[in-house]
N, C-alpha and C positions, 0 to 999 in steps of 0.2 A: 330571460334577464334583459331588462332594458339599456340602451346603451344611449346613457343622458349626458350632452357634455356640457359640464361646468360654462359659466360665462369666462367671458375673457375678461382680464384685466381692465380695457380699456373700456367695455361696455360696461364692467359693474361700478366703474365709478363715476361714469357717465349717470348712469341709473341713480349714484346715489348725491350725485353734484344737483340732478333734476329733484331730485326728493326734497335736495335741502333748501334749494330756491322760490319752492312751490310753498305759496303761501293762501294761496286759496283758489279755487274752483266756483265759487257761489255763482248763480246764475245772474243776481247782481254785477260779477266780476267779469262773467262773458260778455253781459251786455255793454259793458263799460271799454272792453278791448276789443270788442267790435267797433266799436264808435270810433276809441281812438286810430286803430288800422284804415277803416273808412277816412277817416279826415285828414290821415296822414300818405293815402295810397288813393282815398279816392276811389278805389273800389277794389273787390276780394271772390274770387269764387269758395264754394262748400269747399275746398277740398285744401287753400290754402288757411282757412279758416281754422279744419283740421289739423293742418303740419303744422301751421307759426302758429296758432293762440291755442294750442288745446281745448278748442269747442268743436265736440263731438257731434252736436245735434244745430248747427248755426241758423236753420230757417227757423226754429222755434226761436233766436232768440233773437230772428230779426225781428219776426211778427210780435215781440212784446217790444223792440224799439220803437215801431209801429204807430203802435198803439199808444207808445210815448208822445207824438205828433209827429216824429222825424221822419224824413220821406227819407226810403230808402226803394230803387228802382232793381225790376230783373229782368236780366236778359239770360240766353240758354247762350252756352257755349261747350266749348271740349277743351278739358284740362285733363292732365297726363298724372296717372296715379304713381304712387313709391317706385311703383313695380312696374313705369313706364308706359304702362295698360291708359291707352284714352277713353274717358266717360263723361259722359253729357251731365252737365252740371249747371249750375244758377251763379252766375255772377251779378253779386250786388253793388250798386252804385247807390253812392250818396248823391241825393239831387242838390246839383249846385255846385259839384264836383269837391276834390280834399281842400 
């Protein structure tokens, strides 16, 4: 017998506060909160990319801002995962700075 424990109160409404806010994911959408985090911060690594905008995969969707004409620069750094764990990661810059 498995011993599953229910979420907590405070996480399932977490969960469904997130649900009801979320209005789309399109890769259009990533691209677009990319842009605006760069312009507003001026630069982001993969990983807060991950925790603030929910893009899971963000070099793909620098490489089609790219492609758009917009320079976006990388440097290698070390950013600190959920779980405090440090990993080498791409921090991007907007050229020209936010």
């Amino acid at each position: 017998m498995e011993n599953k424990k229910a979420a907590t109160p405070t996480l399932e409404r977490n969960r469904l506060e997130n649900q009801k806010n979320f209005t789309t994911n399109s890769l259009e959408h990533q691209r677009e909160a990319i842009l605006s985090y760069l312009r507003a911060h001026g630069s982001m690594t993969t990983l807060e990319a991950r925790r603030n905008l929910d893009v899971l995969h963000p070099a793909g969707r620098v490489a089609e801002i790219r492609r758009a004409g917009i320079e976006i620069d990388l440097v290698w750094c070390v950013d600190l995962s959920e779980n405090g764990r440090p990993h080498k990661v791409g921090r991007y810059i907007l050229a020209g700075g936010a």
